[in-house]
C-alpha positions in Angstrom: 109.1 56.0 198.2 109.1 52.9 200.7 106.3 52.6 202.6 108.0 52.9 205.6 109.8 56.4 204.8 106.9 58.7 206.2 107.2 56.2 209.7 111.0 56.6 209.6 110.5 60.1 210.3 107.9 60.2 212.7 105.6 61.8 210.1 102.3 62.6 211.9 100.8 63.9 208.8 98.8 66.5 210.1 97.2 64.2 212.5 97.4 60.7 210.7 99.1 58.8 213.4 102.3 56.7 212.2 101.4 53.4 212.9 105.0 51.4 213.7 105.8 49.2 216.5 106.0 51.4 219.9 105.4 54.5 217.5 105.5 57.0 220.2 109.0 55.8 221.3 111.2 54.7 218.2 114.6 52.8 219.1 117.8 54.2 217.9 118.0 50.6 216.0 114.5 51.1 214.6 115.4 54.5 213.0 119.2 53.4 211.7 116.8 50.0 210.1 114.7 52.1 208.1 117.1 55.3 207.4 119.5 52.0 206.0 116.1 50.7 204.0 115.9 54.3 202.2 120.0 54.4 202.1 120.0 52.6 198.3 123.9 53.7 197.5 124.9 52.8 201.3 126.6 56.3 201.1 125.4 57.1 205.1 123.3 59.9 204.0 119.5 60.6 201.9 119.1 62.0 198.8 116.3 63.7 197.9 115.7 61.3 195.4 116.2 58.5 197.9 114.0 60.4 200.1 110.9 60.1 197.5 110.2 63.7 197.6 108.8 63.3 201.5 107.8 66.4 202.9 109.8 65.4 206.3 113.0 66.5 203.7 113.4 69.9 203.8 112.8 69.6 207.9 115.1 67.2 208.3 117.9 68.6 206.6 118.8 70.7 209.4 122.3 72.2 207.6 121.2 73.0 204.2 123.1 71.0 202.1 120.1 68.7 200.1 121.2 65.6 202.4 119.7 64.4 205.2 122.3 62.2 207.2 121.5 59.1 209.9 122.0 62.0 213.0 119.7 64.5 211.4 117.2 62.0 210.6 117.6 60.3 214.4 117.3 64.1 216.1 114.1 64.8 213.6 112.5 61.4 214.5 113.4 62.3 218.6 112.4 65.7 218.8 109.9 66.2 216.3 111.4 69.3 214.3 114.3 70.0 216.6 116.5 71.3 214.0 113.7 74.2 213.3 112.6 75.2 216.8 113.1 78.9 216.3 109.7 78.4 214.5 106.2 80.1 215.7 104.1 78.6 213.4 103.3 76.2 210.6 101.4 73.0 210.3 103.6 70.6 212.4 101.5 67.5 212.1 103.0 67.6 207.8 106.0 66.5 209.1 107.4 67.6 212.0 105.5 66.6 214.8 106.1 63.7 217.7 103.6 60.7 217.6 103.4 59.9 221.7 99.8 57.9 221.5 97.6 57.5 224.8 94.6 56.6 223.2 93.9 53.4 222.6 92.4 51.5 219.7 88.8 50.0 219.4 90.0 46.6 218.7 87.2 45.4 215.5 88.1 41.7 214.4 89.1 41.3 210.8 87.4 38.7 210.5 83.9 39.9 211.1 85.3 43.5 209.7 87.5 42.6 207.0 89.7 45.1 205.2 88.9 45.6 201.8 90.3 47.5 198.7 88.4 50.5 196.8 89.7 51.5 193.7 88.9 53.9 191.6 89.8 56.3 188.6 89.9 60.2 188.7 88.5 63.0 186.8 91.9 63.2 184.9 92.2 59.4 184.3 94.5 59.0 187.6 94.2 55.5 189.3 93.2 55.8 192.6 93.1 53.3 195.8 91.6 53.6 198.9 90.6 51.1 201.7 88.1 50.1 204.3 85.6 48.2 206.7 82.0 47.9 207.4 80.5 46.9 210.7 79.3 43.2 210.8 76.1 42.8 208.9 74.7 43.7 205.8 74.0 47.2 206.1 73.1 49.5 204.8 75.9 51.5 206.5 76.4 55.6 206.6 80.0 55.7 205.9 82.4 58.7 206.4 85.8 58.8 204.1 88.7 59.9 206.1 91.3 62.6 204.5 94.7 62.4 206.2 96.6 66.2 206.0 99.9 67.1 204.9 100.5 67.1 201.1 102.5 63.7 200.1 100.5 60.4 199.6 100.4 57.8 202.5 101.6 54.6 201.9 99.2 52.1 201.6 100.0 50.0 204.3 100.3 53.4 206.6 95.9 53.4 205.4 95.6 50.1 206.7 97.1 50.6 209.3 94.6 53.6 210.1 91.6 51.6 209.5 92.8 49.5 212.6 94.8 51.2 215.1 93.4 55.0 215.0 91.8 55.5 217.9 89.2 57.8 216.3 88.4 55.5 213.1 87.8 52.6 215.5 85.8 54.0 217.1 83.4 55.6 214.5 83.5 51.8 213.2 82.2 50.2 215.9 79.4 52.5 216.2 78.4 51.5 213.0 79.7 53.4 210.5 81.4 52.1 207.3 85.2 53.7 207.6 87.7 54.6 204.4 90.7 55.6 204.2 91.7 58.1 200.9 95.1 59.6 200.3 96.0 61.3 197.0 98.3 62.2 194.6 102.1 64.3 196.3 101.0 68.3 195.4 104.0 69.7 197.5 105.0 71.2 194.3 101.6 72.7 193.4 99.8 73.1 196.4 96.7 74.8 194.4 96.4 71.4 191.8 93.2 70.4 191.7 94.6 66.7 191.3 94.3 65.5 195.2 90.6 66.5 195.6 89.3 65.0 192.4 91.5 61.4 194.0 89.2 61.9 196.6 86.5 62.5 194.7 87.0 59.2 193.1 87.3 57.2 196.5 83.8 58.9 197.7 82.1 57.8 194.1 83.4 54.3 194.5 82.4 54.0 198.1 78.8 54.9 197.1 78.6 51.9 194.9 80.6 49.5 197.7 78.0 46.4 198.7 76.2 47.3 202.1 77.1 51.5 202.2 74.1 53.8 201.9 75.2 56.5 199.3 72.8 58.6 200.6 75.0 59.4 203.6 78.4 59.6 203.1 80.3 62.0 205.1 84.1 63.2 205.3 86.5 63.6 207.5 89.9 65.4 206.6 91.9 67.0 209.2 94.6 70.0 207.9 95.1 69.7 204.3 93.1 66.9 204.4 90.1 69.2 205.8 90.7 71.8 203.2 90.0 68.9 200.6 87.1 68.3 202.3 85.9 71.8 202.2 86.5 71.5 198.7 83.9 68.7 198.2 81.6 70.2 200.1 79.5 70.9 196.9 79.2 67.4 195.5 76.2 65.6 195.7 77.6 62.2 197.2 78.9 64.6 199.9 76.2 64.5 202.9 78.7 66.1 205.7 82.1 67.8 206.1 84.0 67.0 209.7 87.2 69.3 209.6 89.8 69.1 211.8 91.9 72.3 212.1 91.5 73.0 207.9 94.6 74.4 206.3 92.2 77.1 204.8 95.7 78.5 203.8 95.1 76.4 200.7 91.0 76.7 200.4 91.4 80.5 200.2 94.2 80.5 197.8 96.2 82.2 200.1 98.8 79.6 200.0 100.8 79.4 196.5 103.7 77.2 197.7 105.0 74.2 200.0 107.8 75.8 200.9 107.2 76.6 204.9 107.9 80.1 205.2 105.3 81.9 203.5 103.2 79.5 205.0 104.4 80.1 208.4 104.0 84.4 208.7 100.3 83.9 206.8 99.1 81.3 209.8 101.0 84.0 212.0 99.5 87.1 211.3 96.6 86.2 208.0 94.5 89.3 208.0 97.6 90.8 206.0 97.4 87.8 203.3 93.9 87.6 203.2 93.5 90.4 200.7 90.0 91.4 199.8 89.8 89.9 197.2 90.9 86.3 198.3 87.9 87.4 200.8 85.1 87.8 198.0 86.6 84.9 195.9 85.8 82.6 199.0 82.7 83.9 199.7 81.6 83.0 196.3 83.3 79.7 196.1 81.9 78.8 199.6 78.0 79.9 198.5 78.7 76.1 196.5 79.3 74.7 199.7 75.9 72.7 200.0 77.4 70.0 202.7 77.4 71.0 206.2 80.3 71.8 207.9 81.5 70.7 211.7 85.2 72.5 212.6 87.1 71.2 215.0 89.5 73.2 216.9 91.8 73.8 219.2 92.9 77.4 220.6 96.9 76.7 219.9 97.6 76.3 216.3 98.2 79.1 214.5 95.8 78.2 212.0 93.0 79.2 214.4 94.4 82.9 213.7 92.8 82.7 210.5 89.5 80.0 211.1 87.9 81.8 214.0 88.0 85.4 213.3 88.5 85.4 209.6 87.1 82.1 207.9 84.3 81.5 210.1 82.7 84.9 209.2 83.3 84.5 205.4 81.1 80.8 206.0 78.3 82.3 207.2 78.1 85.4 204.7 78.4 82.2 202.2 75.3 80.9 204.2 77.2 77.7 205.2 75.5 75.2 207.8 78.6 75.3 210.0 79.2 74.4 213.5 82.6 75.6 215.3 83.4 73.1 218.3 86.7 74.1 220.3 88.6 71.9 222.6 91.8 73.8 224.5 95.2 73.4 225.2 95.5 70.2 222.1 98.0 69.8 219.6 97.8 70.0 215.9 96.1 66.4 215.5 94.1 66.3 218.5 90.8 65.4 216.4 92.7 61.9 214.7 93.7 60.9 218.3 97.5 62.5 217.8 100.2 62.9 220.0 102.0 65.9 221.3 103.4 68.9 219.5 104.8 72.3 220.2 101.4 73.3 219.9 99.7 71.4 222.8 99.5 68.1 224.5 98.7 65.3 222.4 94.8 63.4 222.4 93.4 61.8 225.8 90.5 59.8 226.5 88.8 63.1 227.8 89.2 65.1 224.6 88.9 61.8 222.2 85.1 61.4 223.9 83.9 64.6 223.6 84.8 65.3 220.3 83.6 62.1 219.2 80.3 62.9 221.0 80.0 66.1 219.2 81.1 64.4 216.0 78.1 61.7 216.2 75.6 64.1 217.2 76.4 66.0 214.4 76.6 63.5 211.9 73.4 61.8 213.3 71.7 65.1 212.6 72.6 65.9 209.4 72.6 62.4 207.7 69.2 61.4 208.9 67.0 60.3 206.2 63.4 60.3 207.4 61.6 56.9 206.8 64.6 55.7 205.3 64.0 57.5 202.2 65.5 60.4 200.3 64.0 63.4 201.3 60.9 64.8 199.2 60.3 68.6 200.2 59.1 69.5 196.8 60.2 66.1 195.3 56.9 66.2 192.6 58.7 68.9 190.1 61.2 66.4 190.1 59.1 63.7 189.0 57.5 63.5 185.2 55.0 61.3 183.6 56.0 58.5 181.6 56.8 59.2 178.2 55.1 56.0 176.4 57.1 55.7 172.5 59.2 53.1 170.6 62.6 52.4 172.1 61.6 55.1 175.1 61.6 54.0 179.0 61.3 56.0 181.9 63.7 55.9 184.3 63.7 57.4 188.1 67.7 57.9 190.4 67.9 58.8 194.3 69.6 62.2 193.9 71.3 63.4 196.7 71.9 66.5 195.6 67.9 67.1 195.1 67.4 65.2 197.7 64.6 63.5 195.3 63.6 61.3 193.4 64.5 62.2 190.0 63.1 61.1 186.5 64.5 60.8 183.2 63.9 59.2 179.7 66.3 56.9 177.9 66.0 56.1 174.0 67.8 52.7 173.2 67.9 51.9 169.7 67.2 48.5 168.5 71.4 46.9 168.5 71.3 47.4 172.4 68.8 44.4 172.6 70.3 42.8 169.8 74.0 43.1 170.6 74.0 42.3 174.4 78.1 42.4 174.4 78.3 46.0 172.6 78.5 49.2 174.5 77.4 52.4 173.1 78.0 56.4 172.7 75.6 58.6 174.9 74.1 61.3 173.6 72.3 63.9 176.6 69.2 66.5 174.8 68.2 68.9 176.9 65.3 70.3 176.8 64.1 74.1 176.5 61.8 76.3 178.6 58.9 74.4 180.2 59.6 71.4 180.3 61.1 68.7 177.4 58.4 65.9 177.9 56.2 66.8 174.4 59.8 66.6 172.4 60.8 62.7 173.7 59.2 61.0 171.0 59.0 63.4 168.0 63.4 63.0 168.8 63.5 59.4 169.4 61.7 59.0 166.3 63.9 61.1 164.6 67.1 59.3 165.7 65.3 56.0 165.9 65.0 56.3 161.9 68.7 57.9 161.0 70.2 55.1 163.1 68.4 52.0 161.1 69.2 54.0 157.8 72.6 54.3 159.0 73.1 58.0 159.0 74.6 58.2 162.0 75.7 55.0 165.0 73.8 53.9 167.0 73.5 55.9 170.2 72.0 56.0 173.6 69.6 59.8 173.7 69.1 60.5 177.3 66.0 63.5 178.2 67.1 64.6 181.5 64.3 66.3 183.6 65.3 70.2 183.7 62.6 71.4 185.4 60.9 74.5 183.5 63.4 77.3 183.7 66.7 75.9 185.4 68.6 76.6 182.6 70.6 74.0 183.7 72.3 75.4 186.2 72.9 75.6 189.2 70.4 77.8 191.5 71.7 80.3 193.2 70.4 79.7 196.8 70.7 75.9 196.3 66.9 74.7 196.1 67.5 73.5 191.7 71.2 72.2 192.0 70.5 71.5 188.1 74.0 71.4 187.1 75.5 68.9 189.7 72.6 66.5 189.3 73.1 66.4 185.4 76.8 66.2 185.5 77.9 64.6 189.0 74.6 62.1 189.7 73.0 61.8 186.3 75.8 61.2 184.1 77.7 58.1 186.8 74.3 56.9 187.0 73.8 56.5 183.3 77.4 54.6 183.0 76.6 52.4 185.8 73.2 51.0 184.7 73.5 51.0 181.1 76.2 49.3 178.4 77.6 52.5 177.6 81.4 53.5 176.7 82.3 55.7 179.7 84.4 58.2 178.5 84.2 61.7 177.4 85.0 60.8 173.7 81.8 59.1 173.6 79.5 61.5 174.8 77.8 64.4 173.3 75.9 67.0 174.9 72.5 68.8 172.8 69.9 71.2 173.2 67.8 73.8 171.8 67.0 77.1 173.6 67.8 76.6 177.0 69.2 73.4 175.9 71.5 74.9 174.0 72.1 77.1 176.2 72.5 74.6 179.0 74.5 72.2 176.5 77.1 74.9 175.5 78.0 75.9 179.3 77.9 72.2 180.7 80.6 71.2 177.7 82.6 74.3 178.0 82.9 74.1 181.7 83.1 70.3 182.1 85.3 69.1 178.8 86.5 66.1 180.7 82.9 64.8 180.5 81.5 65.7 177.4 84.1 65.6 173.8 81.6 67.7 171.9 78.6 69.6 171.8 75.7 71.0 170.0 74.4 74.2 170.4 71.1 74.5 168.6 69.6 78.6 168.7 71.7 78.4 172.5 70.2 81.7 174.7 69.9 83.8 176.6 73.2 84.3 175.1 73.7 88.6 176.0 75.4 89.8 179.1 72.4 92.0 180.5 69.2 89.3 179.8 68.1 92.0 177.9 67.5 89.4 174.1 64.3 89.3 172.2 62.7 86.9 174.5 63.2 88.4 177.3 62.3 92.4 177.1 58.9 90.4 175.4 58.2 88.5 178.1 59.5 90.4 181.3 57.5 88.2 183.6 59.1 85.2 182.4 62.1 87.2 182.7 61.7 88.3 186.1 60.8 84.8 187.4 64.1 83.3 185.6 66.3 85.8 187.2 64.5 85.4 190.3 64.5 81.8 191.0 67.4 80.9 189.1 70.0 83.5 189.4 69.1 85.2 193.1 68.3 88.4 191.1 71.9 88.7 190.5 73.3 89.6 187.3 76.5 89.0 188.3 75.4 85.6 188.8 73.4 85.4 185.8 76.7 86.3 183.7 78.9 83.7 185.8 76.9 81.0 184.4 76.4 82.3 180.6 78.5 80.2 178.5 80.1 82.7 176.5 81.8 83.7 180.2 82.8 79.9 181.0 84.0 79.4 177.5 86.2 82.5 177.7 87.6 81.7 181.3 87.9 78.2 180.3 89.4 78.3 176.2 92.1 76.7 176.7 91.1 73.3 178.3 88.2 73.4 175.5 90.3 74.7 172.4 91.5 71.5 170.3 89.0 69.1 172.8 86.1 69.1 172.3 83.7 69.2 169.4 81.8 72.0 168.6 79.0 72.3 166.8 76.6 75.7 166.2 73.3 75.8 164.3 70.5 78.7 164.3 67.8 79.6 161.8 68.0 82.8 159.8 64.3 84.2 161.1 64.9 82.8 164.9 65.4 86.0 167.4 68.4 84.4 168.8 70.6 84.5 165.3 71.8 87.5 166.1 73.6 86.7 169.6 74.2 83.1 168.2 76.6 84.9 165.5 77.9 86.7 168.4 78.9 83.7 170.1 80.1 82.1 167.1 82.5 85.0 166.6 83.6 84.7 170.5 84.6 81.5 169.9 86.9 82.2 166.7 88.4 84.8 168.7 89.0 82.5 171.5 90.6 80.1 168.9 88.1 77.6 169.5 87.8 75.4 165.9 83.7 75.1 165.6 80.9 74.8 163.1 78.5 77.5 163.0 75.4 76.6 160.1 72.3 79.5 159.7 69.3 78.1 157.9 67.6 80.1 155.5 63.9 80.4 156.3 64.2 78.6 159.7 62.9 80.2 163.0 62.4 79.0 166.8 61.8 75.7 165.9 63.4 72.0 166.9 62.5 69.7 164.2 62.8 72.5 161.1 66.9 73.3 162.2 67.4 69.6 163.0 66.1 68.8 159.0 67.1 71.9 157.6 70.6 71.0 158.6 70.1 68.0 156.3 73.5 66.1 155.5 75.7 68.4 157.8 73.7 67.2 160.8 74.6 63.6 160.3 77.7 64.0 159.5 78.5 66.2 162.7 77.6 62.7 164.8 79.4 60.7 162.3 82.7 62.8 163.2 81.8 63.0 166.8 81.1 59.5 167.4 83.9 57.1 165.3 82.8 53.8 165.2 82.5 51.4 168.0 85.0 49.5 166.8 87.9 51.9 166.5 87.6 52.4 170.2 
């Protein structure tokens, strides 16, 4: 699509003001220019093709028939929707809505705030771009990304336009915040895909590295479907705030299977009939990952409130959200981005832009303070090992924001990274087992340190991550060990970025024993688009109930596990087994990723490791599964009991550099 085809037709984009010449007043020339520019047969009238698969389509095409001619496009563009006023609700600011602007922009020179370029690549290997400014100086800058609504990307130079005329973004820039503008991938045809808010994702990740931001406090702002994306990201580490603007929670609650407007208009109309209960308890449990908090803005005319105030709002706080509901009357859908009037309400003033911009500050002032400039400690120390002093070993120590820590881990580097300064290498991640992995670093290093320079296996990167005692690398229930996210959103980026290492799932291998295994088997099963095979070495607690070996010997240790890891919640405690995640997940892990599964004959977890083993030939899942004779609970004994077979599992898991 031409960048112009969202201005054409007034597209406000849930808030995103269209920024054209005299936008809140289009010429009849203007419109016949750029309906002409989209016109590529010169037959009078837009294909959906020619259209680009807008979202302003359907809307505009006021008789049916899958064109939109020069008068339907002119009365859309004049009365924002005209051809569907009979309607009483929807989400006018996706298409439909008038872009009248009396706000003003805060007028930032280019040259001392220059517009610059992020780009990025998603989780699924989609090419993202993004772009924005920094206040004059060097920083560093909290920065807040800005989500624009509807559900068709914006053309770039529409973002560019944002970063200098929204009234709103201005604003926030010259009170010295860094400002970026994100759009994502078109999902009008799969309004559930996960694609747009991993785009996101990417823009937030590259923004932590920009020169002169502080990626300790980043914040976002999306307004409609743009604040439901947000919601969405509430969970990842990089992710300090959430400012929503009227969320389409249509979509965060699943509610919402289609972009077609009518099911979307009766479930903003009346939602307590779509919000079944069990929409309600799936949100409440994907909201209890909602670390970020959360400031709504509102007004009390869209329909959409319907569902935030009385229903969503309630099913935050059972999640135990930090969330803060600020409501400013009589506005239109867009009100919070400084847009014009709709059906809804009147469009953004200097009265309602100031107050929610003071609310907005105060908010983010609040929750993205740092005290002493430093990442908060709390109980930082756990966080914190000693040295590990062996050949090839360092320490190393990341900012996590997750944590909000310091956190340490070790890094074996085998003798061709010195000596082959242009090479980049495979990453394999041990994690430890119960109480802590620090008396295993060098006994391991050695061990690869030696089948490397006898060429058993390439030469690899072995990171120790710092899992705490009994994490099980997991996440915690109530928040306090976010173990997972700061292995596989913080540790894992931060690893690619400061090391030579090939940055790509192919490349990496996850390993562990006892928890480790464990905790290796559930990260690689839930997150195959980071790791391309794993190693599950005597892998538990591996039953349903936490009722193995170990445990009904050592109910303390038991009880302390399920206390402080899983909230006393089996339900919980089975949500993060890996024989659940590899069952819900089989199919984006069947043919993928690498499998490997090794226990020793006398070890008390054979018997649920067999179990697992025959879970995953159910499941279709291709694996290796080796039981050594004579071999119990022990690291070093499975690892050389395994003998050839083990070196040839990282042989197979990790081709040559070269063949890259």
């Amino acid at each position: 699509m031409k960048p112009a085809a969202l201005a054409v037709m007034s597209v406000l984009s849930c808030g995103v003001i269209p920024l054209v010449p005299n936008a809140g007043a289009q010429t009849a020339e203007s419109v016949v220019a750029r309906f002409r520019g989209l016109d590529a047969d010169g037959d009078g009238r837009l294909s959906a093709a020619e259209a680009g698969g807008a979202a302003f389509f359907k809307v505009a095409d006021r008789d049916g028939d899958g064109f939109v001619t020069l008068a339907e496009a002119r009365a859309h563009a004049r009365g924002g929707g005209a051809a569907n006023a009979k309607r009483t609700a929807g989400m006018e600011g996706d298409g439909a809505g008038a872009a009248t602007v009396r706000v003003k922009p805060v007028e930032v020179p280019e040259a001392e705030s220059p517009t610059q370029t992020l780009e990025a690549t998603a989780a699924d290997g989609g090419l993202v771009r993004a772009f924005w400014r920094k206040p004059k100086g060097e920083g560093p800058f909290p920065a807040i990304v800005f989500i624009h609504g509807g559900l068709t990307r914006m053309p770039e130079e529409a973002m560019r336009g944002q970063l200098r005329g929204n009234p709103v973004i201005t604003r926030l820039l010259a009170a010295g915040y860094a400002v970026a503008q994100a759009t994502f991938r078109s999902y009008e045809h799969e309004v559930q895909s996960r694609g747009p808010v991993e785009d996101v994702r990417a823009v937030v990740q590259a923004l932590a590295k920009a020169p002169g931001v502080d990626a300790r406090r980043i914040a976002l702002y999306g307004g409609s479907g743009g604040g439901s994306i947000a919601l969405e990201l509430g969970g990842d580490p990089a992710v300090r705030a959430i400012v929503a603007g009227e969320p389409a929670t249509v979509l965060y609650t699943g509610m919402l299977t289609t972009g077609d407007y009518g099911p979307r208009l009766a479930m903003m109309a009346e939602p307590e009939k779509f919000l079944t209960p069990e929409l309600r308890r799936r949100t409440v449990e994907k909201l209890r990952g909602l670390r970020a908090p959360v400031l709504i803005l509102h007004s009390d005319q869209h329909d959409l409130r319907k569902l935030n105030a009385p229903l969503f709002l309630p099913l935050m706080r059972e999640a135990g959200v930090n969330v803060v509901y600020r409501e400013y009357p009589g506005y239109g859908h867009g009100f919070y981005f400084g847009g014009g009037d709709d059906r809804w309400g009147r469009g953004a003033d200097e009265k309602v832009v100031g107050e929610l911009l003071t609310d907005v500050r105060a908010f983010l002032e609040k929750e993205m303070a740092v005290p002493g400039g430093r990442a908060e400690t709390g109980k930082a120390s756990r966080w914190l090992t000693a040295p590990v002093r062996a050949p090839g070993v360092r320490q190393q120590v990341f900012t996590s924001a997750a944590a909000r820590a310091e956190v340490s881990f070790h890094v074996y580097t085998p003798a061709a990274y010195e000596q082959e300064p242009a090479r980049r290498f495979p990453v394999l991640y041990w994690l430890h087992g119960t109480g802590g992995g620090l008396a295993g670093i060098a006994p391991l290093a050695a061990w690869f340190d030696a089948a490397i320079r006898a060429g058993k296996m390439p030469p690899v990167l072995v990171v120790f991550p710092n899992g705490l005692a009994t994490s099980m690398w997991c996440d915690a229930k109530d928040g306090t060990v976010p173990m997972e996210t700061v292995v596989v959103r913080e540790l894992v980026p931060h690893v690619d970025a400061t090391f030579r290492t090939l940055a790509n799932r192919g490349a990496r291998i996850v390993e562990g024993f006892s928890m480790g295994g464990y905790g290796a088997a559930r990260l690689a099963f839930k997150f195959p688009d980071v790791f391309g095979a794993v190693s599950c070495l005597a892998g538990g607690p591996l039953d349903p109930d936490f009722q193995g070996p170990r445990a009904t010997a050592n109910p303390a240790e038991r009880a302390r596990i399920l206390r402080e890891t899983f909230g006393d919640d089996l339900a919980y405690f089975r949500a993060q087994s890996p024989v659940t995640i590899v069952t819900e997940n089989a199919a984006a892990v069947r043919g993928r990723v690498r499998v490997r599964q090794a226990v020793g004959e006398r070890d008390f977890t054979a018997a649920l490791n067999r179990e697992l083993s025959a879970r995953l030939q159910q499941l279709g899942i291709g694996h290796a599964f080796t039981e050594v004779p004579g071999v119990g609970h022990d690291t070093l004994a499975l690892l050389k009991g395994l003998g050839e077979e083990n070196w040839r599992f990282y042989r197979e898991a990790l081709p040559p550099i070269e063949s890259r």
